[in-house]
N, CA and C atoms of all chains as a GROMACS GRO file, in nm:
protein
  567
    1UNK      N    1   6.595  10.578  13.918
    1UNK     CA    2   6.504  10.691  13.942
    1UNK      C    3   6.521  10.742  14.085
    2UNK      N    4   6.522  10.845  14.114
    2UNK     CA    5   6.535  10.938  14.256
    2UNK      C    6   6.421  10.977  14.286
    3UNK      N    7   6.410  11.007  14.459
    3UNK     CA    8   6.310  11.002  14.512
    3UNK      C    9   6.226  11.136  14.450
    4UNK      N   10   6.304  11.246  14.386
    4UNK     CA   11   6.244  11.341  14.314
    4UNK      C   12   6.144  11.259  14.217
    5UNK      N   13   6.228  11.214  14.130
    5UNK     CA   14   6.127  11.185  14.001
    5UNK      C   15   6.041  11.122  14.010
    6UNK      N   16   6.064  10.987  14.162
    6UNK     CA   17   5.927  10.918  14.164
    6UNK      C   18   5.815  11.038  14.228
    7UNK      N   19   5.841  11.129  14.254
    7UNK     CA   20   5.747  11.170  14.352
    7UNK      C   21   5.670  11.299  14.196
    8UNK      N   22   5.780  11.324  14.133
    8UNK     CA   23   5.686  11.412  14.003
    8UNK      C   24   5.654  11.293  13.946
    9UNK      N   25   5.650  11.174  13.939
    9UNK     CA   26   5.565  11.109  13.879
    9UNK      C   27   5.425  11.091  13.924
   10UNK      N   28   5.442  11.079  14.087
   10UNK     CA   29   5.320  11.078  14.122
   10UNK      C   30   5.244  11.206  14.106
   11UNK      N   31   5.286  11.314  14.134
   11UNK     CA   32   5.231  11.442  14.096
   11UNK      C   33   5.174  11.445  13.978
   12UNK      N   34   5.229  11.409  13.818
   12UNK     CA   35   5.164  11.421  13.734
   12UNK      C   36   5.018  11.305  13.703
   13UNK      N   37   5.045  11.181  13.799
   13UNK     CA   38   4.968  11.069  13.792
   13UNK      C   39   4.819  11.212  13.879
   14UNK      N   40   4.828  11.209  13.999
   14UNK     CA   41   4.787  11.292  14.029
   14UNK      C   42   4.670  11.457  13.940
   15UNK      N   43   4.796  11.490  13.864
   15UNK     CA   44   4.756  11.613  13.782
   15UNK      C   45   4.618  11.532  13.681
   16UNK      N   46   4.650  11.433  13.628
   16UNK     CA   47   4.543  11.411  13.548
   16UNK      C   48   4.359  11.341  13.605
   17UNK      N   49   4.399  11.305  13.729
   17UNK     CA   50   4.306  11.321  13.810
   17UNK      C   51   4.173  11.422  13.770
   18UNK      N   52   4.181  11.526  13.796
   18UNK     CA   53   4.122  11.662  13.773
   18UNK      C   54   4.065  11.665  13.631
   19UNK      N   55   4.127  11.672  13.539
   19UNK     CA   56   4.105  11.684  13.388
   19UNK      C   57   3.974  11.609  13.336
   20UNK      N   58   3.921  11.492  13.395
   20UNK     CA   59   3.839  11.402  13.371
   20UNK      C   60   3.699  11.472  13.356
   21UNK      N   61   3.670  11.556  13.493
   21UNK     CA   62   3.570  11.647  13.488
   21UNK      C   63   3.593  11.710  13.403
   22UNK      N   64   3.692  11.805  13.377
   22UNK     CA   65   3.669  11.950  13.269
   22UNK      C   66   3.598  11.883  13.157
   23UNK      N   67   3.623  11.714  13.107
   23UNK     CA   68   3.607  11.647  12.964
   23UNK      C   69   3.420  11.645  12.970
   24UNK      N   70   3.366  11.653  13.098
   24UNK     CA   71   3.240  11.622  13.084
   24UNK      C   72   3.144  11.735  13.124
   25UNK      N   73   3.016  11.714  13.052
   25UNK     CA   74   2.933  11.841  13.000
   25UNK      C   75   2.882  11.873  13.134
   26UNK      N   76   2.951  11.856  13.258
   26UNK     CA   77   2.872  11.883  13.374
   26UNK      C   78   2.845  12.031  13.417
   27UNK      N   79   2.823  12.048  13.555
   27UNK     CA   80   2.807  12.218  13.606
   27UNK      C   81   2.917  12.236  13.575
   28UNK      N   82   2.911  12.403  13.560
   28UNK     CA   83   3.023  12.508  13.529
   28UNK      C   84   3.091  12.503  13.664
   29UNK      N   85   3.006  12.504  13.775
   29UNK     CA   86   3.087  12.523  13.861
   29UNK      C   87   3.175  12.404  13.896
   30UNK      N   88   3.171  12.317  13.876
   30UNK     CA   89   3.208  12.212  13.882
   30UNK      C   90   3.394  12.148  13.759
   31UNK      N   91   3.338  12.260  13.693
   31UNK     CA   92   3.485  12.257  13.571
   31UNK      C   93   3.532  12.366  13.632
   32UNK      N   94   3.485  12.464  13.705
   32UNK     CA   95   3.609  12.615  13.766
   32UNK      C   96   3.635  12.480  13.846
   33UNK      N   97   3.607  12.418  13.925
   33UNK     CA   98   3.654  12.369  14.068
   33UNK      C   99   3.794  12.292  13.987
   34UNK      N  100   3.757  12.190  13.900
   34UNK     CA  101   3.860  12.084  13.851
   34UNK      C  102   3.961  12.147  13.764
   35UNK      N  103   3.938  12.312  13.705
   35UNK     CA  104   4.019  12.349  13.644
   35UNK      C  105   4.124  12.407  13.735
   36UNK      N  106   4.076  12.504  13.865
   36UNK     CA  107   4.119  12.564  13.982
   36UNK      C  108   4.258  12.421  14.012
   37UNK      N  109   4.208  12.310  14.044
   37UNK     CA  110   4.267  12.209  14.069
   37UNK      C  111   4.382  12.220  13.981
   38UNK      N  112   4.376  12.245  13.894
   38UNK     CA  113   4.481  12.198  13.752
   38UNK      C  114   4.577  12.270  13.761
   39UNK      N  115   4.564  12.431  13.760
   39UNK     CA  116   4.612  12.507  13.766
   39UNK      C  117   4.762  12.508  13.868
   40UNK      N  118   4.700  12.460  13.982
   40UNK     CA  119   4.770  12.470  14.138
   40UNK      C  120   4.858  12.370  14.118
   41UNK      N  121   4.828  12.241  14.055
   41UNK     CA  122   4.845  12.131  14.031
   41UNK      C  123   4.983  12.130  13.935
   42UNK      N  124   4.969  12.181  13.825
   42UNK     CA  125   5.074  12.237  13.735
   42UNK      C  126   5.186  12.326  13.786
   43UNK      N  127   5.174  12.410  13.834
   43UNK     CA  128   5.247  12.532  13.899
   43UNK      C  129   5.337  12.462  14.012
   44UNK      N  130   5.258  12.339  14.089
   44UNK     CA  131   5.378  12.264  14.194
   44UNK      C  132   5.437  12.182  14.093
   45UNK      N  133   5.402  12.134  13.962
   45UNK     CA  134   5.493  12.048  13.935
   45UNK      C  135   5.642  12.108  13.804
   46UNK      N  136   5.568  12.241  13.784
   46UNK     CA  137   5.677  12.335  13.734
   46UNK      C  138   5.811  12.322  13.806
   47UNK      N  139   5.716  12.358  13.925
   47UNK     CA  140   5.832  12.406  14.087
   47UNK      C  141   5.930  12.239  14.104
   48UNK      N  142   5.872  12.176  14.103
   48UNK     CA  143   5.945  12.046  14.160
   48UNK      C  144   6.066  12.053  14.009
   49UNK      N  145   6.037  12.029  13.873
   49UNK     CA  146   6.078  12.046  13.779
   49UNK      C  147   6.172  12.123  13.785
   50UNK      N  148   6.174  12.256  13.874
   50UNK     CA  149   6.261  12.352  13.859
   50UNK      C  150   6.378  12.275  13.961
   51UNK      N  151   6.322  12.258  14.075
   51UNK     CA  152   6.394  12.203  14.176
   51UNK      C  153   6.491  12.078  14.102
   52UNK      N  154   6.449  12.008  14.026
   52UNK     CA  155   6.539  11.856  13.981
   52UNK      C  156   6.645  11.925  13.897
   53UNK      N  157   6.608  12.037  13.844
   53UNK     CA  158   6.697  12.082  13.724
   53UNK      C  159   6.750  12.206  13.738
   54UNK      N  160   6.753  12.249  13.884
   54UNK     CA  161   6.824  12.385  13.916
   54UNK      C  162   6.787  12.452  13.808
   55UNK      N  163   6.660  12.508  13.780
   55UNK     CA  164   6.659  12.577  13.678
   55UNK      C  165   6.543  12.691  13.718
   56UNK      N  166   6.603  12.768  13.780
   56UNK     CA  167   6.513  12.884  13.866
   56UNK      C  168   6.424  12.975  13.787
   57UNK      N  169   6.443  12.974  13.618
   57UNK     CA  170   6.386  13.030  13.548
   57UNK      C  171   6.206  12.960  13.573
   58UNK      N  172   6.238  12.859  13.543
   58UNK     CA  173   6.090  12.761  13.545
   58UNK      C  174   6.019  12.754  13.638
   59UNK      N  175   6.118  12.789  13.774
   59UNK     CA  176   6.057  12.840  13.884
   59UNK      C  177   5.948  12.916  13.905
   60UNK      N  178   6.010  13.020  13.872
   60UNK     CA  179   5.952  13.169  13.863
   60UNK      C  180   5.834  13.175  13.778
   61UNK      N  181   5.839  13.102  13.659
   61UNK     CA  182   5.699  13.080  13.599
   61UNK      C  183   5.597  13.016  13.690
   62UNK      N  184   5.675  12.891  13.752
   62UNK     CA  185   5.550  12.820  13.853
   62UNK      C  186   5.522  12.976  13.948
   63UNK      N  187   5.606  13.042  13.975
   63UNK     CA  188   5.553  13.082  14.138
   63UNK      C  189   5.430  13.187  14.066
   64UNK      N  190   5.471  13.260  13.954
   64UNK     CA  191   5.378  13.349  13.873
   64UNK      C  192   5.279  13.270  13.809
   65UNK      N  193   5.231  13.148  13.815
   65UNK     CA  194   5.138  13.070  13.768
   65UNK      C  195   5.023  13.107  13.890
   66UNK      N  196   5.098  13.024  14.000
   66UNK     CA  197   5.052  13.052  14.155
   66UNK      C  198   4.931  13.174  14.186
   67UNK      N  199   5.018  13.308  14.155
   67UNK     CA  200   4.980  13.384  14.232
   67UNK      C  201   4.891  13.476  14.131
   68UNK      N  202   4.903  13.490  13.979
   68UNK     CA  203   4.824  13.567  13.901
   68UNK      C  204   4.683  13.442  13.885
   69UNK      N  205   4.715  13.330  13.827
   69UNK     CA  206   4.632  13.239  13.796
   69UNK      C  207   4.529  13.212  13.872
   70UNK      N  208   4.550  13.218  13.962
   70UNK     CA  209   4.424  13.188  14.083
   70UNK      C  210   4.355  13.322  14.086
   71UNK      N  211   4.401  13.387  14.065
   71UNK     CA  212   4.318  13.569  14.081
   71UNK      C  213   4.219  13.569  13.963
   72UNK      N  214   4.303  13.546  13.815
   72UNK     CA  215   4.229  13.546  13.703
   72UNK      C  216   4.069  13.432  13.735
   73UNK      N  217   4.088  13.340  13.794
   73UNK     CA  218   3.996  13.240  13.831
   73UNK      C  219   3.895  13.312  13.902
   74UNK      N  220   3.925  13.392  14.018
   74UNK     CA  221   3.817  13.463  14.073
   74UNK      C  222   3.733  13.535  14.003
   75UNK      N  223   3.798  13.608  13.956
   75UNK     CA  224   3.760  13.702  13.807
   75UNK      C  225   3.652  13.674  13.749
   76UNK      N  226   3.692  13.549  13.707
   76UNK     CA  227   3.594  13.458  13.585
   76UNK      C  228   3.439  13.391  13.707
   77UNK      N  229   3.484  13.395  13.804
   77UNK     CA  230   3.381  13.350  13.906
   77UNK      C  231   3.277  13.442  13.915
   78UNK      N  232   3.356  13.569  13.919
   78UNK     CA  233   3.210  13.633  13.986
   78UNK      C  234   3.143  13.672  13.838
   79UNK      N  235   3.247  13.695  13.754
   79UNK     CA  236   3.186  13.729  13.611
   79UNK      C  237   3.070  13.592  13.542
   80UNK      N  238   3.084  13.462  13.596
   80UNK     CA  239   2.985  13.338  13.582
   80UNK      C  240   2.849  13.372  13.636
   81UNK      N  241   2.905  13.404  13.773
   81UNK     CA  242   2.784  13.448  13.836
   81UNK      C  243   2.681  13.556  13.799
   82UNK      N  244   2.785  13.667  13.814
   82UNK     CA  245   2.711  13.778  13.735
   82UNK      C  246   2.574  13.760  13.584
   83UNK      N  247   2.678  13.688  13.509
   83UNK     CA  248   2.590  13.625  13.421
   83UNK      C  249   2.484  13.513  13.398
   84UNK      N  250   2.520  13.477  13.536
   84UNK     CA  251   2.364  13.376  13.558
   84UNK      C  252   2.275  13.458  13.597
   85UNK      N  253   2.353  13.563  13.717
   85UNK     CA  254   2.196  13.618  13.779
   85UNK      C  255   2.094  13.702  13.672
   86UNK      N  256   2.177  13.781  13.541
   86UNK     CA  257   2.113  13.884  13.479
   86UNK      C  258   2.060  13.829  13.331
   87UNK      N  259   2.093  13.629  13.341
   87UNK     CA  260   2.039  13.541  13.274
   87UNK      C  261   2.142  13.527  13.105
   88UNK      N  262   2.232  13.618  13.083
   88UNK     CA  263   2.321  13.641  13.011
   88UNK      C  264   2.371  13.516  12.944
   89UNK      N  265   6.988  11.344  15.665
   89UNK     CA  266   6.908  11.396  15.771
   89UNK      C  267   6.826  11.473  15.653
   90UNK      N  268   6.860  11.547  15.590
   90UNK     CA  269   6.793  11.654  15.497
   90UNK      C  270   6.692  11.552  15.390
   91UNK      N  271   6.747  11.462  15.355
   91UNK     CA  272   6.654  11.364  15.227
   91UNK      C  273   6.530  11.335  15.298
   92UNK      N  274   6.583  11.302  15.452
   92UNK     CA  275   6.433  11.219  15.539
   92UNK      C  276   6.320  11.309  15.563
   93UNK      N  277   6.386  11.416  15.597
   93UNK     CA  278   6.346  11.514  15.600
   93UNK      C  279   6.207  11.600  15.472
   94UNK      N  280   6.306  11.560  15.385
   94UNK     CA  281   6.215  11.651  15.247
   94UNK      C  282   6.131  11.516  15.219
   95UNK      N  283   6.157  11.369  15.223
   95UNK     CA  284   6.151  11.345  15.118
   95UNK      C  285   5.941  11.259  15.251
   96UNK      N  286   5.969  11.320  15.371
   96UNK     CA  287   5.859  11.331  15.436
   96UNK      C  288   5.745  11.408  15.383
   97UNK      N  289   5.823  11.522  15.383
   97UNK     CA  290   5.737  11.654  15.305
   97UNK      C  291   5.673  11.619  15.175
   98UNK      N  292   5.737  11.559  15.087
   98UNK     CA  293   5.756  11.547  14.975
   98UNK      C  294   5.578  11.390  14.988
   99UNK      N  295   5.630  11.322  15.070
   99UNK     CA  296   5.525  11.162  15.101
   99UNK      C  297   5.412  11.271  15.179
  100UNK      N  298   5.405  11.328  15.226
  100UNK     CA  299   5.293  11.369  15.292
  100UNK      C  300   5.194  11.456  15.193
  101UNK      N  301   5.266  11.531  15.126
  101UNK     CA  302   5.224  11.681  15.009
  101UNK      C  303   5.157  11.564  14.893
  102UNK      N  304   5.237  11.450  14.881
  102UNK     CA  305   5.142  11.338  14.784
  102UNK      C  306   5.050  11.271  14.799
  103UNK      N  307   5.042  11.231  14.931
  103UNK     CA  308   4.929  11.181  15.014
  103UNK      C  309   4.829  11.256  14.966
  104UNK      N  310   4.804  11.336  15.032
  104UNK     CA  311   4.718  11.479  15.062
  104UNK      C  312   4.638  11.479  14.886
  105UNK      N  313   4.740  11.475  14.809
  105UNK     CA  314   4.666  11.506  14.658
  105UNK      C  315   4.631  11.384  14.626
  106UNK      N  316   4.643  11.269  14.642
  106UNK     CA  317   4.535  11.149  14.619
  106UNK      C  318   4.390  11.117  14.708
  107UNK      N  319   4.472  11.154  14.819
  107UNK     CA  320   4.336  11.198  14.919
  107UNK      C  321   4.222  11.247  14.884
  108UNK      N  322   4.225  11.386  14.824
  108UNK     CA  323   4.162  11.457  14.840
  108UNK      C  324   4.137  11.493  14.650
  109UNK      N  325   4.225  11.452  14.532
  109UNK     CA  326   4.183  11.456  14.442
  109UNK      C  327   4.067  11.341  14.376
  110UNK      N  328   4.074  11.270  14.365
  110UNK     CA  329   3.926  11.174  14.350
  110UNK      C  330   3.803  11.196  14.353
  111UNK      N  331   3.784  11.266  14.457
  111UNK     CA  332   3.640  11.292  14.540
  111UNK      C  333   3.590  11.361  14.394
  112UNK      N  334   3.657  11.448  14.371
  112UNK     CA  335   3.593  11.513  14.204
  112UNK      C  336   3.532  11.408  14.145
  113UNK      N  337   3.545  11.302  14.086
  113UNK     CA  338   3.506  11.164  14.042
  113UNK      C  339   3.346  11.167  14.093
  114UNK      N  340   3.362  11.147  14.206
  114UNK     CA  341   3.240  11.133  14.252
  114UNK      C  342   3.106  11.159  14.254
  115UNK      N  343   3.007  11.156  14.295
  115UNK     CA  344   2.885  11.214  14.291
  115UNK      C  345   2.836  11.307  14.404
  116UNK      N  346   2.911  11.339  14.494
  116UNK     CA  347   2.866  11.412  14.576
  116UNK      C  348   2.838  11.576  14.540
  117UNK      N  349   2.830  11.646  14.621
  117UNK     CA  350   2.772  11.780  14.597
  117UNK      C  351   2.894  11.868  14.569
  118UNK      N  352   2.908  11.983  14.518
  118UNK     CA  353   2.988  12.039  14.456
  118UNK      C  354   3.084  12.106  14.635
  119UNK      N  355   3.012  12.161  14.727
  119UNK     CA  356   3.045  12.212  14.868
  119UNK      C  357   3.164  12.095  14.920
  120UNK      N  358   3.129  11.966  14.921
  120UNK     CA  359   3.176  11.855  15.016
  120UNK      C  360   3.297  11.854  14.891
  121UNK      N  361   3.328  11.859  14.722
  121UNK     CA  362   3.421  11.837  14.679
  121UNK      C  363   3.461  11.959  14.666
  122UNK      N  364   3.441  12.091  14.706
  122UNK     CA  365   3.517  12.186  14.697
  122UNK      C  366   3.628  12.187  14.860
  123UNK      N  367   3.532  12.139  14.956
  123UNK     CA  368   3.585  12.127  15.037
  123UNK      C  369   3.756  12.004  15.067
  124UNK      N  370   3.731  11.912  15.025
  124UNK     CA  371   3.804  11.812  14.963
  124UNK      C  372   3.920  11.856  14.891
  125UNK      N  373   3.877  11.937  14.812
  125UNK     CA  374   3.956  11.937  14.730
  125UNK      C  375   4.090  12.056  14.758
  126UNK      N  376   4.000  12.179  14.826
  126UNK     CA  377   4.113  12.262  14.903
  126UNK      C  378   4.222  12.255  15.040
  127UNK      N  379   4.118  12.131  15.074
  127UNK     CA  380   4.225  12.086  15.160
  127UNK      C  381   4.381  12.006  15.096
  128UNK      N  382   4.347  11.930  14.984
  128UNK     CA  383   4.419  11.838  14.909
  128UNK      C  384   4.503  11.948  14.856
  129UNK      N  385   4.516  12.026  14.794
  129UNK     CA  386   4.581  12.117  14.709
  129UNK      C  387   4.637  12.229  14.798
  130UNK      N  388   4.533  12.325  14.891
  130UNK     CA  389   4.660  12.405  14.971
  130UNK      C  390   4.728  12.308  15.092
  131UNK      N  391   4.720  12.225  15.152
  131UNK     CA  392   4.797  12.142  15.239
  131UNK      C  393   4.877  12.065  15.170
  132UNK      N  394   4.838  11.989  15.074
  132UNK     CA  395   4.893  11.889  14.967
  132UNK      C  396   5.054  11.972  14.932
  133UNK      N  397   5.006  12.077  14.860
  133UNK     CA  398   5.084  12.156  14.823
  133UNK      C  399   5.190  12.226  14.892
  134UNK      N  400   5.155  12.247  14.997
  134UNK     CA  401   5.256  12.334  15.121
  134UNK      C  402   5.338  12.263  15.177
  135UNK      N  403   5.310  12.116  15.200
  135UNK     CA  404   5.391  12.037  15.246
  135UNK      C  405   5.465  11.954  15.155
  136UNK      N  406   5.454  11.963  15.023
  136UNK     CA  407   5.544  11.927  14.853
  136UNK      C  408   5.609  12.060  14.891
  137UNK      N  409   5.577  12.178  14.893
  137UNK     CA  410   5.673  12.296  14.879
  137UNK      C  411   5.775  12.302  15.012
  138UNK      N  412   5.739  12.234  15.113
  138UNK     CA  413   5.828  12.250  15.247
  138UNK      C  414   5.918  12.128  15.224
  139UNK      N  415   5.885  12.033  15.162
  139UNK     CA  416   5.979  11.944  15.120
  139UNK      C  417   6.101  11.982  15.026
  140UNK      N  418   6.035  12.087  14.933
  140UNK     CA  419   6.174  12.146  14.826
  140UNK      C  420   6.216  12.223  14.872
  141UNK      N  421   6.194  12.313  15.002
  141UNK     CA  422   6.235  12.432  15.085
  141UNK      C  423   6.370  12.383  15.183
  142UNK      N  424   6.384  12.241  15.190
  142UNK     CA  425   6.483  12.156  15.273
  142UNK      C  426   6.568  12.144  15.151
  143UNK      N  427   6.542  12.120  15.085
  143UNK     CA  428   6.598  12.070  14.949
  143UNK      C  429   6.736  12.177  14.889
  144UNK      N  430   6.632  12.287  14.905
  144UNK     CA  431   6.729  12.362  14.809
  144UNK      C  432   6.694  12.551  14.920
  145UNK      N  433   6.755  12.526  15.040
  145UNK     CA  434   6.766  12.668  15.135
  145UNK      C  435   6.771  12.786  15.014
  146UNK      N  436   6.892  12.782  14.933
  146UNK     CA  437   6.940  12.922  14.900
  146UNK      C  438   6.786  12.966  14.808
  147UNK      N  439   6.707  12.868  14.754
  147UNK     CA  440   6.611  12.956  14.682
  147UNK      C  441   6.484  12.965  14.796
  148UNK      N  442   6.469  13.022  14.918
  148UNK     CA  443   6.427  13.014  14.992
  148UNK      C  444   6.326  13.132  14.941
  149UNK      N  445   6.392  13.264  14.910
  149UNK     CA  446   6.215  13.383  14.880
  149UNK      C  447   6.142  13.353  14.738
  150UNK      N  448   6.188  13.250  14.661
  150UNK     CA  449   6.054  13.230  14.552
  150UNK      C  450   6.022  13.109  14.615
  151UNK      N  451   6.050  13.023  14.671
  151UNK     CA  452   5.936  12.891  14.719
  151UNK      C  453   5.858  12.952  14.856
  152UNK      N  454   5.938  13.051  14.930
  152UNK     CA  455   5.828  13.132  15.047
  152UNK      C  456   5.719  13.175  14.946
  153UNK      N  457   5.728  13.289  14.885
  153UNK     CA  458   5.663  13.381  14.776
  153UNK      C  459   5.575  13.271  14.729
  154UNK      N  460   5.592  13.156  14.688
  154UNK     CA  461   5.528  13.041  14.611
  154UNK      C  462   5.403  12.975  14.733
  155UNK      N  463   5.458  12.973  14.860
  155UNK     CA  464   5.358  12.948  14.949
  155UNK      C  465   5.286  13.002  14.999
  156UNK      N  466   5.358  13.122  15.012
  156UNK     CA  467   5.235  13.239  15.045
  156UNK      C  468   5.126  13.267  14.936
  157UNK      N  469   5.148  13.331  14.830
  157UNK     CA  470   5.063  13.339  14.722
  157UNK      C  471   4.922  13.219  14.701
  158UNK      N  472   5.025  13.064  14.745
  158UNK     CA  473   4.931  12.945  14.727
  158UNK      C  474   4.789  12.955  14.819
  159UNK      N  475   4.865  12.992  14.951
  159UNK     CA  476   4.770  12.963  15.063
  159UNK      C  477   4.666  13.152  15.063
  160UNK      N  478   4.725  13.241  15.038
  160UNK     CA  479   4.608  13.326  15.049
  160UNK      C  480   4.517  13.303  14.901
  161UNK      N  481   4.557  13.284  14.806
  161UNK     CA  482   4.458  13.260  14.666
  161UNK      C  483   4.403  13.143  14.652
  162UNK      N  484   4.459  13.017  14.704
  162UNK     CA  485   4.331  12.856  14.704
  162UNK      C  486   4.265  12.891  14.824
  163UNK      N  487   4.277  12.977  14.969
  163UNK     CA  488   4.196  13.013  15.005
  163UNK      C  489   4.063  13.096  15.000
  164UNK      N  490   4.110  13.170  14.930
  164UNK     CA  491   4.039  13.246  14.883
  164UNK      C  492   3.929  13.254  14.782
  165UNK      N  493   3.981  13.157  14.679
  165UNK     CA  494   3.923  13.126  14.550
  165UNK      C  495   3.875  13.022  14.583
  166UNK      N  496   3.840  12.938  14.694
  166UNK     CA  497   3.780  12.824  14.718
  166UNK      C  498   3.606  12.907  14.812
  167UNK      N  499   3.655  13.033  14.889
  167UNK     CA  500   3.578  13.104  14.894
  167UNK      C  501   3.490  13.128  14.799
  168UNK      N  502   3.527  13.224  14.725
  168UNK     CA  503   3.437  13.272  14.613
  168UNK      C  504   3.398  13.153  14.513
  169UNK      N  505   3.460  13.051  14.500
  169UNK     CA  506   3.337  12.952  14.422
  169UNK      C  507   3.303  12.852  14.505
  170UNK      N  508   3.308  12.870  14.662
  170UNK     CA  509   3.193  12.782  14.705
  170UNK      C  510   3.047  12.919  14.734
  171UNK      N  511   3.059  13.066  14.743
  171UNK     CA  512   2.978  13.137  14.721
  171UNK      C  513   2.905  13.121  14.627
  172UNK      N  514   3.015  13.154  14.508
  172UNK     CA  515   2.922  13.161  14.367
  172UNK      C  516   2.830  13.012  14.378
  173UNK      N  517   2.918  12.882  14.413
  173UNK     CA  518   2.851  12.780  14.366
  173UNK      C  519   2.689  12.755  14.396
  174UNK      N  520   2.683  12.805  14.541
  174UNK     CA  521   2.610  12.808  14.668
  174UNK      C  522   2.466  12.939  14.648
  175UNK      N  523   2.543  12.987  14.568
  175UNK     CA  524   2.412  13.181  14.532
  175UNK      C  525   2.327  13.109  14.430
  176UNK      N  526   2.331  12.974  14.357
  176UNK     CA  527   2.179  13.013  14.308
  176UNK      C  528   2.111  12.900  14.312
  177UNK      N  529   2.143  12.832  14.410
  177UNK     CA  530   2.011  12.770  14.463
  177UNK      C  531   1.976  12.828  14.594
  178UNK      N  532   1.834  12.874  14.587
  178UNK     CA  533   1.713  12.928  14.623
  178UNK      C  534   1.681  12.897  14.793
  179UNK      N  535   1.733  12.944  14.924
  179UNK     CA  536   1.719  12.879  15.016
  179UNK      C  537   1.649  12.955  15.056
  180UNK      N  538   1.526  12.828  15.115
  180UNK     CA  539   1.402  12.882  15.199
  180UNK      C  540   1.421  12.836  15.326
  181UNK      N  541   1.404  12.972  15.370
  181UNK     CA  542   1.431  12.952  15.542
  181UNK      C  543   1.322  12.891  15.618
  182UNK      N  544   1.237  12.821  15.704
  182UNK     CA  545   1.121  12.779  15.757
  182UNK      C  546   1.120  12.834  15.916
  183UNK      N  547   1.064  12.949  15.895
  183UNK     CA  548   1.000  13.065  16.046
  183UNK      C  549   0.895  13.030  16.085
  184UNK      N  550   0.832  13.064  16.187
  184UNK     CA  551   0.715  13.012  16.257
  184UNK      C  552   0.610  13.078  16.162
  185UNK      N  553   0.634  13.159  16.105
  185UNK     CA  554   0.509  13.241  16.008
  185UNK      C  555   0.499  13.168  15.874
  186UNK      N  556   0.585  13.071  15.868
  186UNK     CA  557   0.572  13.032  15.696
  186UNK      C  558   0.670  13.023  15.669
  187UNK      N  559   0.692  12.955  15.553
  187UNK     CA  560   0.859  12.993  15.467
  187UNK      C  561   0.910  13.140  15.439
  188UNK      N  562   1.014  13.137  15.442
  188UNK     CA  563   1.067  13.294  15.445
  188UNK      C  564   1.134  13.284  15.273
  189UNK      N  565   1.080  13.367  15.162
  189UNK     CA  566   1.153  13.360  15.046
  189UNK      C  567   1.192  13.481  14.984
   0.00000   0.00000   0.00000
């Protein structure tokens, strides 16, 4: 094994970290936070993935994971909010 | 020179995400693990991506593009849901006239 793969191993050991919360009925805000996590979480390990396997296609998905995914998240934030305040 | 190099980046960017992923686990307040947690993920992350940036020069504008994007949107979005998280509990200010609500 190469120092790559041990290190996406730890990344995915890592990735499932997060997931534990989304499984439990806790605050909402509290599953954006661990999902937010996931997201970012996934997208570096695309990237590393791409990196072991010269495969720049998979790349490009991580980097477009990155940069739309986290926006869509905001989105859904203020739209949570919105709907608490007007009790929705 | 280049392996020691990345593979620093690479031990530090992992650090950072055990560090700072856990605290979710925990019982603390949603602020102290949002806080935690953006440190773990945009630092975590920037220094895993500066590790593959040694790695592999020629793909240098999608792993830039990949860091930039990281660090203005987990900044950002760590913003807006420690706002949102933070807007609905009810803070009473205490002024010399009384509580302020």
């Amino acid at each position: 094994m190469t120092l790559l793969q041990g290190v996406l191993w730890g990344m995915i050991a890592a990735f499932w970290l997060p997931l534990y919360p989304t499984l439990r009925r806790g605050d909402i805000w509290e599953v954006m936070l661990a999902l937010s996590s996931v997201a970012t979480k996934s997208s570096l390990i695309l990237l590393m993935v791409s990196v072991i396997r010269d495969d720049w296609m998979m790349g490009l998905v991580g980097v477009i994971t990155l940069s739309v995914g986290n926006a869509g998240f905001m989105l859904l934030a203020h739209l949570l909010r919105r709907l608490g305040q007007t009790g929705g | 020179m280049v392996e020691v190099v990345s593979g620093i980046g690479l031990g530090v960017g992992l650090w950072f995400w055990f560090w700072g992923t856990p605290v979710l686990l925990t019982r603390h307040s949603i602020l102290f693990k949002l806080h935690h947690l953006s440190v773990a993920d945009t630092l975590g992350s920037m220094a895993i991506m500066a590790g593959l940036l040694v790695r592999r020069p020629r793909e240098w504008p999608l792993l830039v593009l990949a860091v930039l994007s990281l660090v203005m949107w987990n900044t950002v979005l760590g913003y807006v849901l420690a706002y949102c998280a933070s807007a609905r509990q009810p803070v009473s200010v205490e002024t010399p006239d009384g509580p302020n609500h």
